[in-house]
N, CA, C and O of each residue as an XYZ file, in Angstrom:
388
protein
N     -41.541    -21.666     -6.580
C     -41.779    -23.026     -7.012
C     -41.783    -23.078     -8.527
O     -42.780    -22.717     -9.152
N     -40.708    -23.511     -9.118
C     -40.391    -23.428    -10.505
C     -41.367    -25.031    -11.110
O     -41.262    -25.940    -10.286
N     -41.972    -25.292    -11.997
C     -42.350    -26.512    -12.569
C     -41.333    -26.602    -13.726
O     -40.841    -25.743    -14.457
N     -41.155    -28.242    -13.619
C     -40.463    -28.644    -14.996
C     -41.265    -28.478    -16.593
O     -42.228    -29.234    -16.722
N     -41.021    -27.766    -17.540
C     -41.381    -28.234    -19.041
C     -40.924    -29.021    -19.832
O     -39.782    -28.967    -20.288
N     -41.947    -30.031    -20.148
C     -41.547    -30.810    -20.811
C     -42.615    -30.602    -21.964
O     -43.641    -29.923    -21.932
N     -41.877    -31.693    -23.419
C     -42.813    -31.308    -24.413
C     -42.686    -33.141    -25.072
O     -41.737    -33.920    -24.983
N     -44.004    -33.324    -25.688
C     -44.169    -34.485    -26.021
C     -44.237    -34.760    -27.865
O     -44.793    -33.817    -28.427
N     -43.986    -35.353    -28.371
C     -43.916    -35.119    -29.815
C     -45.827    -35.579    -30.247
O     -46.633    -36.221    -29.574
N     -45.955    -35.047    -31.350
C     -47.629    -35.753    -31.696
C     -47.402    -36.811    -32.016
O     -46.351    -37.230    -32.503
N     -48.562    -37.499    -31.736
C     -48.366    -38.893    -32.085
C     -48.511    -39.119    -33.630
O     -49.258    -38.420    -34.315
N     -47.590    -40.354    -34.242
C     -47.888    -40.150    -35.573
C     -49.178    -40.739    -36.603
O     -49.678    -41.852    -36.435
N     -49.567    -39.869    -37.586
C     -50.982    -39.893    -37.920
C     -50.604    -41.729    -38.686
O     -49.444    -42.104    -38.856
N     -51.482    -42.362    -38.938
C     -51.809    -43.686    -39.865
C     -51.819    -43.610    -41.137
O     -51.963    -44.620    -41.825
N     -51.591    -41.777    -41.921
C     -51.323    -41.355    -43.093
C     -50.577    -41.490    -43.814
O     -49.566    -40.787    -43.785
N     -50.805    -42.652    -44.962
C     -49.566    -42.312    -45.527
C     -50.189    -41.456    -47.000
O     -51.239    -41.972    -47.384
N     -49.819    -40.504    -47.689
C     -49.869    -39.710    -48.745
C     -49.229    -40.372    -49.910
O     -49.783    -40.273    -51.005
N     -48.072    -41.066    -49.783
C     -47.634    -41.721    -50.858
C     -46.931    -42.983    -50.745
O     -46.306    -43.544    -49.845
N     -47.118    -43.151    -51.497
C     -46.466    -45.071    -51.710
C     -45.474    -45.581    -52.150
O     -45.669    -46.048    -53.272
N     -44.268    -45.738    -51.698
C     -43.324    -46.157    -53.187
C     -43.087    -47.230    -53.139
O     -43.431    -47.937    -52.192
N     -42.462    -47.627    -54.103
C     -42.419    -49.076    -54.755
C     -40.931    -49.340    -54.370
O     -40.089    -48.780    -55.072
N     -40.490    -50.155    -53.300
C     -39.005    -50.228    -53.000
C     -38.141    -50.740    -54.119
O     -36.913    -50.749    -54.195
N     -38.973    -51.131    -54.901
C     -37.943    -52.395    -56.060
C     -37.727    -51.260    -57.552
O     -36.708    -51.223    -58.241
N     -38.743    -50.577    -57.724
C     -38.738    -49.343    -58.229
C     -37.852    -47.951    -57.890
O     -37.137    -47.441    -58.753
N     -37.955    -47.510    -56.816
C     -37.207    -46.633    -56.264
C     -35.938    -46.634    -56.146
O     -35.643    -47.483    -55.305
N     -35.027    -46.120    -56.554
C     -33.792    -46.277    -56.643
C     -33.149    -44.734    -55.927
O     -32.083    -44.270    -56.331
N     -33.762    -44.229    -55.107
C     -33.579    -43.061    -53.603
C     -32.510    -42.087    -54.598
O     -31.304    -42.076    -54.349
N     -33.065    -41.314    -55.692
C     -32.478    -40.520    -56.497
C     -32.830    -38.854    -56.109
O     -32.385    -37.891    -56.732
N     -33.652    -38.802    -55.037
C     -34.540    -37.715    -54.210
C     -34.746    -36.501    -54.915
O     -34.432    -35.403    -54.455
N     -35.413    -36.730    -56.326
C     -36.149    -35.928    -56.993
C     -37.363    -35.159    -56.272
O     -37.559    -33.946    -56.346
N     -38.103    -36.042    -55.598
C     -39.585    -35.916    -55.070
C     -39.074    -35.019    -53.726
O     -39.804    -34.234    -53.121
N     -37.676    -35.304    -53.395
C     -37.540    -34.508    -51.796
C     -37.438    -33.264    -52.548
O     -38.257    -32.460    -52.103
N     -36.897    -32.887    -53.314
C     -36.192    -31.451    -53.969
C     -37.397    -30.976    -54.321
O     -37.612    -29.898    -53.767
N     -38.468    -31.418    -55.171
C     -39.451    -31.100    -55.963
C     -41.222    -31.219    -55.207
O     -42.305    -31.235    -55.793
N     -40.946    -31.279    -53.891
C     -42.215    -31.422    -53.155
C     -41.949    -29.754    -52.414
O     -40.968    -29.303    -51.822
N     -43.542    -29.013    -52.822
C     -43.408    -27.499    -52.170
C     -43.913    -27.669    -51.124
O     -44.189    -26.561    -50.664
N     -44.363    -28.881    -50.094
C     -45.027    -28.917    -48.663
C     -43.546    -29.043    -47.739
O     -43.529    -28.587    -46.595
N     -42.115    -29.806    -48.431
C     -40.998    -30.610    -47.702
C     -41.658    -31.199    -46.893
O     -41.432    -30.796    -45.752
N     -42.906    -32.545    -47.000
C     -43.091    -33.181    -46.008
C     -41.925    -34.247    -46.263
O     -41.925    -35.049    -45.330
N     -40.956    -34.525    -47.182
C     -39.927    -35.870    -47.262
C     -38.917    -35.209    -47.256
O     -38.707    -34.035    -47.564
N     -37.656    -36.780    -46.533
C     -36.371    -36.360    -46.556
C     -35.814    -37.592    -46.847
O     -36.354    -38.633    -46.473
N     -34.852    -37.573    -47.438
C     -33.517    -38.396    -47.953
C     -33.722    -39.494    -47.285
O     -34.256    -39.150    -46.230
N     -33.578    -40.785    -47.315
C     -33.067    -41.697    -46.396
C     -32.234    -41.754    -46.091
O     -31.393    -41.479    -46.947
N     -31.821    -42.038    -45.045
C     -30.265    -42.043    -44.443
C     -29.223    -43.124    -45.393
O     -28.070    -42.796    -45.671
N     -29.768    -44.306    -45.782
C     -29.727    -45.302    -46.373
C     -29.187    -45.338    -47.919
O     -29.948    -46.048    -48.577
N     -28.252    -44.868    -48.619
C     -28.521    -44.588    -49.752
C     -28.970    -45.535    -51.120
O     -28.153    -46.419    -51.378
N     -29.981    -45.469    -51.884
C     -30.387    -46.266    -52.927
C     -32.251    -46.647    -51.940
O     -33.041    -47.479    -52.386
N     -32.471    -45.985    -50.911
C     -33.648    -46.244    -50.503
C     -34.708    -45.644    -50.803
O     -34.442    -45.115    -51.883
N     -35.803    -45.374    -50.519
C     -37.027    -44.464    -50.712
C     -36.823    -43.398    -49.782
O     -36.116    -43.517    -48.781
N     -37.456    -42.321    -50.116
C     -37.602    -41.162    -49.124
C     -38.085    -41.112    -47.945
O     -39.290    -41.278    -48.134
N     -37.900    -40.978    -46.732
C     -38.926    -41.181    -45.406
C     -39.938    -39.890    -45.986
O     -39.626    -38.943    -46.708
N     -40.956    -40.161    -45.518
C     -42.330    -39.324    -45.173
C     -42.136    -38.931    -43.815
O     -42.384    -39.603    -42.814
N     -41.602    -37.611    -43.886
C     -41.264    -36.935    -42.425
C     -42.790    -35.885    -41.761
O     -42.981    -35.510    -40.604
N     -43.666    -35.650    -43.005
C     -44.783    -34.598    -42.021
C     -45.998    -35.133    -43.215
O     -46.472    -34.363    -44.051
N     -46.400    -36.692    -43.088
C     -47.874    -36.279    -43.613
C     -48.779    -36.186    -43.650
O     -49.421    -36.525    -44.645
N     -49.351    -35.641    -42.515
C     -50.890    -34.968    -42.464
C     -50.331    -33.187    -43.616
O     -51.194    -32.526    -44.194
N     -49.338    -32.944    -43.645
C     -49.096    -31.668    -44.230
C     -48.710    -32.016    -45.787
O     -47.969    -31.185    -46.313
N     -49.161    -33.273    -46.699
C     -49.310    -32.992    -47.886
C     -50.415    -32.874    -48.629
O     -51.416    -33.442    -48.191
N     -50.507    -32.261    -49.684
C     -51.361    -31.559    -50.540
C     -52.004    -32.650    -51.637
O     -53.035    -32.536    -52.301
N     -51.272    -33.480    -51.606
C     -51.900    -34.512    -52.573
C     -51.504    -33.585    -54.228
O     -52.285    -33.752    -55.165
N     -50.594    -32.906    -54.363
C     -50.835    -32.333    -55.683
C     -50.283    -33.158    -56.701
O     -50.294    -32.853    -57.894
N     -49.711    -34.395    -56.150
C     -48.867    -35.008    -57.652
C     -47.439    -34.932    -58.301
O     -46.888    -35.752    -59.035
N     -46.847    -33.331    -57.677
C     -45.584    -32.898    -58.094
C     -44.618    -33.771    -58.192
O     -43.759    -33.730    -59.073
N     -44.711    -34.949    -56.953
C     -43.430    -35.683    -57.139
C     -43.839    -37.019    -58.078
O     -43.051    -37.765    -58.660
N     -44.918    -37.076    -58.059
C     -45.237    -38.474    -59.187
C     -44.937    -37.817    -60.673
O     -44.559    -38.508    -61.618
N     -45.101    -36.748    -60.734
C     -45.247    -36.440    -62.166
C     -43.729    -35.962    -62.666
O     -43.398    -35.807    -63.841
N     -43.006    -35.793    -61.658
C     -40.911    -35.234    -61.815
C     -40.247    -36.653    -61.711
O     -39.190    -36.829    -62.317
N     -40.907    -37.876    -60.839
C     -40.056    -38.610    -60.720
C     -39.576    -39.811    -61.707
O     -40.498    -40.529    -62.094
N     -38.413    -40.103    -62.122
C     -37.539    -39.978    -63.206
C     -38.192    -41.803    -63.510
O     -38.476    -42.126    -64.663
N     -38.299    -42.485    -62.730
C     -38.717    -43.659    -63.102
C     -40.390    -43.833    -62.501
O     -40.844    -43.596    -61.382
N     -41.054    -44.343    -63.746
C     -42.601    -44.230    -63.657
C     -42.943    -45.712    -62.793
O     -42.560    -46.821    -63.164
N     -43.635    -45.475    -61.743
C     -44.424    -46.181    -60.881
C     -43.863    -46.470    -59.885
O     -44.330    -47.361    -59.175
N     -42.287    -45.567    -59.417
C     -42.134    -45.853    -58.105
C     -42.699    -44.942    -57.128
O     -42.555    -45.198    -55.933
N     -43.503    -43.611    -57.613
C     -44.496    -43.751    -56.410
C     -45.964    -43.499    -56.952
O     -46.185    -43.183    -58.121
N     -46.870    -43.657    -56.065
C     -48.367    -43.431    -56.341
C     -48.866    -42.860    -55.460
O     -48.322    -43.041    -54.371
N     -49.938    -42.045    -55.484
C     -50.483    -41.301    -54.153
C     -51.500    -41.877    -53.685
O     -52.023    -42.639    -54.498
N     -52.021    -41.817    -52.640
C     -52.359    -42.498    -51.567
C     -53.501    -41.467    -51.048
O     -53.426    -40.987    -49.917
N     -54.643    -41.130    -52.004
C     -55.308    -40.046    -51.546
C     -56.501    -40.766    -50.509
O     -56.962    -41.907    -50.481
N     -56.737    -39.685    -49.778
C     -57.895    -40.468    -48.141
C     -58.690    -40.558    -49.183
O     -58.618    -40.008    -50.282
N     -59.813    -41.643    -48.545
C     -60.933    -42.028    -49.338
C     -61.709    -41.346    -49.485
O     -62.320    -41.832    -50.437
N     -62.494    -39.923    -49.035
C     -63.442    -39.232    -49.061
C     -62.596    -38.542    -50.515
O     -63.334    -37.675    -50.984
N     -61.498    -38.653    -51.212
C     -61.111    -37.564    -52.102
C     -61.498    -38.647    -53.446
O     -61.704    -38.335    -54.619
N     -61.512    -40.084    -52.777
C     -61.392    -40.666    -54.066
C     -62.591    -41.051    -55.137
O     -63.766    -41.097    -54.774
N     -62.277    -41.256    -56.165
C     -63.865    -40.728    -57.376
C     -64.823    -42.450    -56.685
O     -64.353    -43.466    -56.173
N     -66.197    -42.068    -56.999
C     -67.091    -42.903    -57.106
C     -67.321    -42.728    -57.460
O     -67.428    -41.523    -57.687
N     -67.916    -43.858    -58.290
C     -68.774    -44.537    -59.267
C     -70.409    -44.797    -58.752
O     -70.687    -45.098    -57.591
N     -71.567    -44.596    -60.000
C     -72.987    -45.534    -60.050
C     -73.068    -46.194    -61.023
O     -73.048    -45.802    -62.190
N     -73.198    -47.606    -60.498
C     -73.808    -48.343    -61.896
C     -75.408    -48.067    -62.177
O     -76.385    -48.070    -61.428
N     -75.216    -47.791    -63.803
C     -76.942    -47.669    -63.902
C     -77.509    -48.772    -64.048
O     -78.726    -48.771    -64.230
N     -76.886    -49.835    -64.013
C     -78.310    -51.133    -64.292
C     -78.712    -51.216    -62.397
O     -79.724    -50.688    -61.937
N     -77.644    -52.010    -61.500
C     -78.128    -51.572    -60.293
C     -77.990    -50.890    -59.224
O     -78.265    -51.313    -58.101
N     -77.474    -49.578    -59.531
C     -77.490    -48.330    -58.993
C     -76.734    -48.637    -57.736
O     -77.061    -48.005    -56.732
N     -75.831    -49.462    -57.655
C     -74.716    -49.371    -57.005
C     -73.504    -48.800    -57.289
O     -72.953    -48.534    -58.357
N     -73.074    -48.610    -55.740
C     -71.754    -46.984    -55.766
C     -70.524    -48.173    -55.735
O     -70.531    -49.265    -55.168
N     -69.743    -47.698    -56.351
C     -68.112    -48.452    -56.126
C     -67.116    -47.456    -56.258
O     -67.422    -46.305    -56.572
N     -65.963    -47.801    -56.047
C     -64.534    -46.901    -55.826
C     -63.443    -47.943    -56.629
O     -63.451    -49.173    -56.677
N     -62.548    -47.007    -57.208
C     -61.479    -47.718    -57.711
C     -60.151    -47.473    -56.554
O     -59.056    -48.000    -56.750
């Protein structure tokens, strides 16, 4: 009695790691060449943004914001537990930028 294998893909995470700016981006795929995780690939599309092909597997290190040739087409998108808070000292309330 042989059983069939089958395999199911993971479902995809709600992560996104980075952001780009479509009107900005001009799909020159600096950030695909220059990211050491390869969570991105090319768009099929040419003159588009990069798809985000694996990101629960980026590092947040910056590499491609800081290579890519026109400034502010992307920004990172770090989870909120990474991001800085703030106390105000008059009433000692916490905020986030």
């Amino acid at each position: 009695m042989k059983k069939g294998i089958s395999a199911t893909p993971n479902p995809i995470t709600p992560s996104k790691p980075l952001l780009f700016e479509k009107d900005r981006c001009f799909g020159c795929n600096v950030c695909v060449e220059i990211c050491p995780m390869d969570i991105l690939i090319p768009h099929p599309k040419k003159g588009n943004p990069p798809v985000i092909l694996f990101p629960e597997e980026c590092w947040y290190c910056g590499s491609c914001v800081a290579h890519c040739p026109k400034k502010g087409a992307i920004r990172l998108n770090l989870p909120l537990i990474q991001r800085v808070r703030w106390k105000r000292k008059g009433t000692g309330g916490h905020f986030r930028v």
